[in-house]
N, C-alpha and C positions, 0 to 999 in steps of 0.2 A: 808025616814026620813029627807031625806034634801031640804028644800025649795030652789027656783033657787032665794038666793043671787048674788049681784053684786061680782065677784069674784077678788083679788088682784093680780097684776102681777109684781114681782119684779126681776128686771135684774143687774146680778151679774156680768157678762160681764170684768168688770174691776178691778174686785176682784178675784172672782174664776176662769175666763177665763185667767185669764192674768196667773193660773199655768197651764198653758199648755207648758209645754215643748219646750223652744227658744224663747218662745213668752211673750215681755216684752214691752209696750206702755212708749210712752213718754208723758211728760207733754202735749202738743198742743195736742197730739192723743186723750189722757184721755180727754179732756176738749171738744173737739169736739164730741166726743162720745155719751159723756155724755148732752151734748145739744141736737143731733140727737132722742136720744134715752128718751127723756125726751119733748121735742119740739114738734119731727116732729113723733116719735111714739107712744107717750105720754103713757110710763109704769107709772103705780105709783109708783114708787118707784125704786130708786138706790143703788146697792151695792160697792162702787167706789175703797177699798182698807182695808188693813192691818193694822191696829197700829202699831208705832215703827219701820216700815219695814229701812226706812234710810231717811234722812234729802230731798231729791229730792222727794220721796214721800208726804213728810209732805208739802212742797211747792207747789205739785200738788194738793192734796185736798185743802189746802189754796185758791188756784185758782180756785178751783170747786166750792167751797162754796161759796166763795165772789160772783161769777158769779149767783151761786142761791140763795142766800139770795137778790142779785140785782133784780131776776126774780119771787119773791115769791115759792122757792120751797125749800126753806132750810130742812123742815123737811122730803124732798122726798131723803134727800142725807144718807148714813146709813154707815160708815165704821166697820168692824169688830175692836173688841177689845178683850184682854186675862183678865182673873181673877187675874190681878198679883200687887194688891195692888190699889195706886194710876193712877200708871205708865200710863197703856191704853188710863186710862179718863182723863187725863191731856193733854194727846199726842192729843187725839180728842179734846177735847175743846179749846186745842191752836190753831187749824188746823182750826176751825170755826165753824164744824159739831156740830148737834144737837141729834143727834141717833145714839147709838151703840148699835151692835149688836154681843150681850156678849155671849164667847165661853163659856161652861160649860160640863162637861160630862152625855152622855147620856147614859151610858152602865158603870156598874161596874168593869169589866176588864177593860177599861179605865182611870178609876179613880184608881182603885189601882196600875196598872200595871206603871203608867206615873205620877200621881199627890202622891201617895204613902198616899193617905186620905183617913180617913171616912167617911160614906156620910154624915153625921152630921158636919163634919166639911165642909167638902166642900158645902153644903149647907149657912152655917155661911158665908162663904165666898164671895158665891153669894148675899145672902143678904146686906151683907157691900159694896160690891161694887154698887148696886142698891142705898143703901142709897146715898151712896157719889154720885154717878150720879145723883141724883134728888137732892144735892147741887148746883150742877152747872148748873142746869135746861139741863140736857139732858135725854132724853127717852132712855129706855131699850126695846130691843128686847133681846131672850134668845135664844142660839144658845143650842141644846141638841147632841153635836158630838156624835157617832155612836150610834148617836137612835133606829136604825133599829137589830142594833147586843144587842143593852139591849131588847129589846121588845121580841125578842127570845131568850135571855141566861139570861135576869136579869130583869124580869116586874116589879115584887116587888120594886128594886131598882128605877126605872121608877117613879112607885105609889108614891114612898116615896116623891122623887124630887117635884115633882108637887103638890103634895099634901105641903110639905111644902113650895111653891114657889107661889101657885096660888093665894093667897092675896097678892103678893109684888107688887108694880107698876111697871107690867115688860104688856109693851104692845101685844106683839105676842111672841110666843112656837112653836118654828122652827123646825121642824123634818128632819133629815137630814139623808138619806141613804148614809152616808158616804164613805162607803165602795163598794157599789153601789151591793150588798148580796140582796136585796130582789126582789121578782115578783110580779104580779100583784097582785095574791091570799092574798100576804103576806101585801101588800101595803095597800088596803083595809079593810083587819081586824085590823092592825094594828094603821092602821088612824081614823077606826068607832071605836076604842076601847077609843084610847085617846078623841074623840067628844063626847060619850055616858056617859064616865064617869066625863069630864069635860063641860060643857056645854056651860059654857060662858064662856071661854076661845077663843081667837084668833090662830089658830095654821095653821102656813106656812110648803108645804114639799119641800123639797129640794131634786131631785133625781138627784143618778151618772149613768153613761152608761155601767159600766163594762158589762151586761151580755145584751148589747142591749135591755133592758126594757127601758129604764128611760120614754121611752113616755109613756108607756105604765103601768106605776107606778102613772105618774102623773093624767091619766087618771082613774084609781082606787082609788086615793088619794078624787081626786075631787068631784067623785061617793060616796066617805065615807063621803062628807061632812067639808074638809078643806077649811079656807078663802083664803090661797094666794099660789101661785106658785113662786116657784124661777126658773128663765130659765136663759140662756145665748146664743146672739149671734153666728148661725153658729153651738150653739153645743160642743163652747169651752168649755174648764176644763180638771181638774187633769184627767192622767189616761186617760181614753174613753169619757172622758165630761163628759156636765150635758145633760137636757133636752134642746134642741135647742127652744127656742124662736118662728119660723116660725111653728114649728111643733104643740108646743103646743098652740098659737093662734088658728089654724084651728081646732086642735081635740075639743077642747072645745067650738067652736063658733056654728062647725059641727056638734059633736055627744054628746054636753051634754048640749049645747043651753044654755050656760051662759053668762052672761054679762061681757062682760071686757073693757077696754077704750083703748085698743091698737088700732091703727091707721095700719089696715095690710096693706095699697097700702104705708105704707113707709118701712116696711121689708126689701123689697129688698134692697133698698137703704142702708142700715144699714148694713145687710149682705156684701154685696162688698164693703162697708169703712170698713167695721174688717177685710173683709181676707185681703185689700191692707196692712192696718197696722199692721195689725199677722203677715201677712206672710205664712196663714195656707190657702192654695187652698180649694174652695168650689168643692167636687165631684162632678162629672155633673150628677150623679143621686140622689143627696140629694131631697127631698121631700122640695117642693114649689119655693125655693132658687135655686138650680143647674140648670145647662145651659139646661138639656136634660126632665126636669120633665113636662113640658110643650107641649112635642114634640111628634105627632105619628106616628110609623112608618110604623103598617100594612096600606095597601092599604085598604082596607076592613071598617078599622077607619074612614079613609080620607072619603071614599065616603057615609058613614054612619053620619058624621058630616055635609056634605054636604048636604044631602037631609032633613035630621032635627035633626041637633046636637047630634045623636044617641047616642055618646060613648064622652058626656062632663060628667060630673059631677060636684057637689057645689064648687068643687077649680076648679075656673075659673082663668085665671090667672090676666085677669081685676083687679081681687079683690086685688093683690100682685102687682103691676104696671108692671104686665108680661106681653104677646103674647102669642097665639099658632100659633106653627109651625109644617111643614109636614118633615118627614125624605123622604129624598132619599135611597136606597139599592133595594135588591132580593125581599121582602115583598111590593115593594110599587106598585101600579095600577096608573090607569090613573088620577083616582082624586087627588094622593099625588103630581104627577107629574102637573098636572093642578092647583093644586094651587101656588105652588113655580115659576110657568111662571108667576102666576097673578102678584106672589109678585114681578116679576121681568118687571112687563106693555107687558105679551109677548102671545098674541093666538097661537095656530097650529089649521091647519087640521084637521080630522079625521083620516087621513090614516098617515101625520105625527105624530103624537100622538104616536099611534101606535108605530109605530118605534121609537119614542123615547124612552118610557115605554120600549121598549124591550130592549134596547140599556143600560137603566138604571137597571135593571135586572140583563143582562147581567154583566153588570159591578158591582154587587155587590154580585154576586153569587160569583166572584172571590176575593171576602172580599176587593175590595179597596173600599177608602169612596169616598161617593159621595155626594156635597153638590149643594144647589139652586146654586152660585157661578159655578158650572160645568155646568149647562144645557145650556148656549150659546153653550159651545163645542159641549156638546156632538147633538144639536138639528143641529150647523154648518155642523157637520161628517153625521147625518142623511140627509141633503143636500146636499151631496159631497163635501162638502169642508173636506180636510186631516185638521185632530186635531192639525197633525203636520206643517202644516202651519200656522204658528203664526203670525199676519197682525203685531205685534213690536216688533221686534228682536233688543236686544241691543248688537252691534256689538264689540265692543272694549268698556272701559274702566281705567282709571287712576288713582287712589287714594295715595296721596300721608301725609303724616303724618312728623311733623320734630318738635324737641323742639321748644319752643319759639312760634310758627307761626298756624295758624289758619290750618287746614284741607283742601287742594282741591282737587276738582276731574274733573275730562274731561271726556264727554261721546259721543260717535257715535250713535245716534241712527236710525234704520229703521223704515220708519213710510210707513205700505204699499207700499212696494217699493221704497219709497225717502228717501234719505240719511239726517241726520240733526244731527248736530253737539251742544252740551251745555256744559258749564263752568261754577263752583261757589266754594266758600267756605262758610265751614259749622262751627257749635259746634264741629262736631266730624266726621267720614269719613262718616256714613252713612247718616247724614246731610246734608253734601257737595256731596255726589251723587244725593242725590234727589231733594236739590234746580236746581242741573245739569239738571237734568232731567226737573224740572220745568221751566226753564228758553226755553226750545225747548219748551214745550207747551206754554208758553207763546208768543211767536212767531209765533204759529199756530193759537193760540185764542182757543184753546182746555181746556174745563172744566176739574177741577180734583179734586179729594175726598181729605179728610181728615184722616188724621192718629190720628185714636182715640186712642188705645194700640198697645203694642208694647210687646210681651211675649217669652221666650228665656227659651228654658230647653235643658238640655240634658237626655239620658236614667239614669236610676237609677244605680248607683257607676261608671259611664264612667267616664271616665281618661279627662288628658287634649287632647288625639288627640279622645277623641268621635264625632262622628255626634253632630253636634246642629242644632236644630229643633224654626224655629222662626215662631211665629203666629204672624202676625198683623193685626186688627181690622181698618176698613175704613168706611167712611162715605160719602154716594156719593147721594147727593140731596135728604137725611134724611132717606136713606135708608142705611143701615146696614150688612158689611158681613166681612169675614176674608180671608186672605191668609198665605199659609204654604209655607215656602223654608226648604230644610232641603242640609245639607255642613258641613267639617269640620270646617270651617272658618263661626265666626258669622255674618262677614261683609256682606259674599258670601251669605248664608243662607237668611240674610235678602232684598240682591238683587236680589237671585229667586222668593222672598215672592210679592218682588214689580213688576217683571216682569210679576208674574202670574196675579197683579191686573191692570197692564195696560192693559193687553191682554184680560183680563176678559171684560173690560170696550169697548173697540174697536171692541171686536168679538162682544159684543150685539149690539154694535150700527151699526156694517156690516150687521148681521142680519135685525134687525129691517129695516134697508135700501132698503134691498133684497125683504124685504116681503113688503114696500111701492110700489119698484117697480114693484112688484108681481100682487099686487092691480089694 
C-alpha cells in the first residue's frame, strides 16, 4: 500500500533527549547542536525545547531562532507547547519560533485521569488553540500523548479526536508511543489503521525504548506507511530513550530503501558532540556509533575480508566517517594480526608471524586485552628481546603544587641506557610533567604525538582511595591509538598512561631499526 515517498526525519535531541536523566545542555551546546544537526546532517526538522520551561530557556531558543531565521530555516525549528490557553503560544512566538508542536491527549485515561475533560471539550480546546496559533502566523503540529495506550484501550476515543481535528490547520499527527508499551506487531497495525483510515493526513511516529523495540517499531511504523520519524542523537530520552538517529538512518536507507536527506558520514560526528555535552558515554557496542561496531575479531573474518570482503556488509563504515578495524585476542589468526602491523608500517616473516599469532593467542586466552598498541611488545619478546626491558624508564620524578604559583615538575629520564634530565612548568602537575618530558625530547630532536583525549573513570561506586583508570588518546603522524595507566593517584595513573606511549613509540622504532638492519 505504501509508495516509497521521500520520508521526514525530525530530531528531538534537544527536547526529548535533554530528559534523560542529569543530562541538561547549555545555551552554546544547544545552539551548536542544532547548527550540526541541521547544517552538517541536514534532518528536516528540529525539536529544540519545552514552553515556559524557565527564562534561560526562552533565551536559548531566542538564540536558535535568530541564528535560523538568519539561515533560512526558521520553519525547521518546532518547540513543544501545552493546551493551556494563551500561555505556550505566546512563550513561542516571543522566543521567535514559527511551529509548535502542540501536546494534546491521545488515550482517554489520559485525558480524564490528568486534564479531568471531556473529549468534547478538550477537543474545543485544541481548536482554540490552533485558532490563536494561526493568529500569530505560527503552524501546528499535534502532539497525541500516549497514542499507543488509546489505540489499544480507547480507539474510539482516537476516531473521535481526529475525526474532529482533521479539517483544522494542524499540519502533521504525531503518534507517540509514549510509554514506550508497543511492538513491532502493534506498531504496524496501529500506524496502517490511522493511514487507511485518514489518508491525507501527515502523521510522524515517535518511538520510546522501554522494551528495546523502538528501532524496531520505527521500522513497522514506516512499513505501515508514516511521513516522518522522530529520532534523537545517541538514543537519548526519558526512561530507555527514543529511537537512536544512526540506527534509524541505516535501517531505513538498508531495508526499506527510502529516501531521507540525512547526511550519514556526519553522524558520527554529532554522536560524540552529544555524548561530550550529555555526559551520557556511547557503549562500545552501540550499532554504527560505538568504538567496537566496526571491529572484527575472529581470525576467520579477517582473512575472509582479506581475500574478498567476505564478511562486509552495506554498513560500511565509510558510509559513517568510520574505519574498520581487526581485534587482537584467542580468536584472532594471522590475517587479524597482519593487518594491525600494516596499520602500524610493520611486515614479519613467515615463521615470525607465526609466533607472534601464537603469542597473541596466548595472551588472550588469559583474558588480557590485547591491542595494535601491544604488538611492538609482543613481536620485540618474539625476538628475544624481555617485554620487561623497557628502552625508557622514567627513573625519578618531582611534582610539586603550592598556592599562588604555577605547577613544576623535574624528571630523570632513561633513554636506552642514557640518563637525561627535563624541567617545566605546566596549567596543572600533569602538564608540567609532560612539557618535562618534552623538553628532553626536544633536546634529542625526537618526534612526539599529540594528546588528543584525555578520559579518567573509576569502577562503579569506588570510594575516594579506588583504582583510577586513565585512557589517553595520541596522535602520532596521523595515526591513532590509546594508552591505559591504572593507580590510585590520578596523577600516577596518567604517568603510567604516558610511559606506556613512550615506550610504545621507541620499542617500534627499535624494531623497525632491527629489521633495517636485518635487511
Amino acid at each position: 500500500m505504501n509508495e516509497l515517498r521521500s520520508l521526514e526525519i525530525m530530531d528531538t535531541t534537544l527536547r526529548d533527549g535533554e530528559q534523560t536523566s542529569g543530562v541538561s545542555f547549555n545555551a552554546d551546546e544547544k545552539l551548536g547542536v542544532a547548527k550540526l544537526l541541521l547544517k552538517s546532517v541536514k534532518v528536516d526538522r528540529l525539536e529544540v525545547a519545552s514552553a515556559r520551561v524557565s527564562e534561560g530557556e526562552f533565551q536559548t531558543v531566542k538564540r536558535i531562532t535568530k541564528w535560523a531565521e538568519e539561515n533560512g530555516m526558521i520553519d525547521k525549528i518546532e518547540v513543544l507547547g501545552f493546551i493551556d490557553g494563551k500561555a505556550s503560544l505566546d512563550w513561542i512566538y516571543k522566543s521567535g519560533a514559527r511551529v509548535v508542536n502542540l501536546l494534546s491527549k491521545g488515550s482517554l485515561k489520559h485525558l480524564q485521569g490528568q486534564l479531568r475533560k471531556t473529549p468534547g471539550q478538550h477537543v474545543q480546546d485544541v481548536k482554540d488553540a490552533v485558532a490563536y496559533a494561526e493568529e500569530l502566523g505560527i503552524k501546528v503540529n499535534l502532539y497525541l500523548e500516549d497514542w499507543s495506550n488509546g489505540m489499544l484501550t480507547s480507539r474510539d476515543y482516537v476516531w473521535y479526536l481526529l475525526d474532529e481535528l482533521q479539517n483544522e490547520n494542524i499540519q502533521r499527527f504525531m503518534l507517540p508511543d509514549t510509554l514506550g508499551v508497543m511492538n513491532q506487531v502493534q506498531a504496524f497495525d496501529f500506524c496502517y489503521a490511522c493511514r487507511e483510515r485518514y489518508p491525507k493526513l501527515h502523521f510522524d511516529f515517535h518511538a520510546h525504548n522501554d522494551y528495546d523495540l523502538a528501532l524496531a517499531n520505527v521500522y513497522s511504523s514506516v512499513l505501515a506507511g508514516v511521513n516522518g520519524i522522530h529520532t534523537t542523537v545517541n538514543g537519548l530520552g526519558e526512561r530507555a530513550g527514543n529511537a537512536p538517529l544512526a540506527s534509524v538512518v541505516g535501517v531505513i536507507k538498508d531495508h526499506l530503501s527510502r529516501q531521507i536527506n540525512v547526511n550519514e558520514e556526519k553522524i558520527n560526528t554529532v554522536s560524540r558532540i552529544v555524548e561530550t555535552f550529555s555526559g551520557v558515554r556511547i557503549p562500545a557496542n552501540k550499532p554504527l556509533v560505538g568504538e567496537n561496531v566496526f571491529t572484527q575479531t575472529c581470525g576467520v573474518h579477517a582473512d575472509g575480508d582479506s581475500k574478498d570482503d567476505l564478511y562486509f556488509n552495506r554498513l560500511m563504515p565509510e558510509r559513517f566517517g568510520r574505519e574498520r578495524k581487526y581485534a587482537l585476542g584467542k580468536t584472532s589468526g594471522k590475517a587479524n594480526i597482519k593487518k594491525n602491523l600494516e596499520e602500524l608500517g610493520m611486515t614479519l616473516e613467515e615463521e615470525t608471524m607465526k609466533k607472534v599469532t601464537q603469542k597473541v593467542i596466548e595472551l588472550g586466552d588469559k583474558k588480557e586485552s590485547v591491542t595494535t598498541e601491544d604488538l611492538p611488545y609482543i613481536v620485540s619478546d618474539v625476538l628475544n628481546q624481555s617485554m620487561e626491558e623497557m628502552p625508557i624508564v622514567i627513573k625519578h620524578y618531582s611534582l610539586s603544587l603550592s598556592k599562588g604559583m604555577r605547577p613544576f615538575a623535574s624528571v630523570n629520564l632513561e633513554i636506552n641506557g642514557q640518563m637525561h634530565e627535563g624541567t617545566a612548568s605546566g596549567d596543572g602537575q600533569y602538564d608540567a610533567f609532560m612539557n618535562a618530558i618534552w623538553s628532553v625530547y626536544e633536546q634529542l630532536g625526537k618526534d612526539r604525538p599529540v594528546l588528543k583525549d584525555y578520559f579518567v573513570r573509576i569502577p562503579p561506586g569506588g570510594k575516594t582511595d579506588a583504582l583510577v583508570e586513565t585512557l589517553i588518546t595520541w596522535d602520532f603522524n596521523g595515526r591513532e591509538f590509546k594508552t591505559r595507566g591504572l593507580d590510585p593517584d590520578q596523577v600516577e595513573a596518567a604517568i603510567k598512561a604516558t610511559a606506556r606511549m613512550l615506550n610504545l613509540l621507541e620499542q617500534q622504532n627499535n624494531v623497525e631499526y632491527k629489521k633495517i638492519k636485518t635487511e
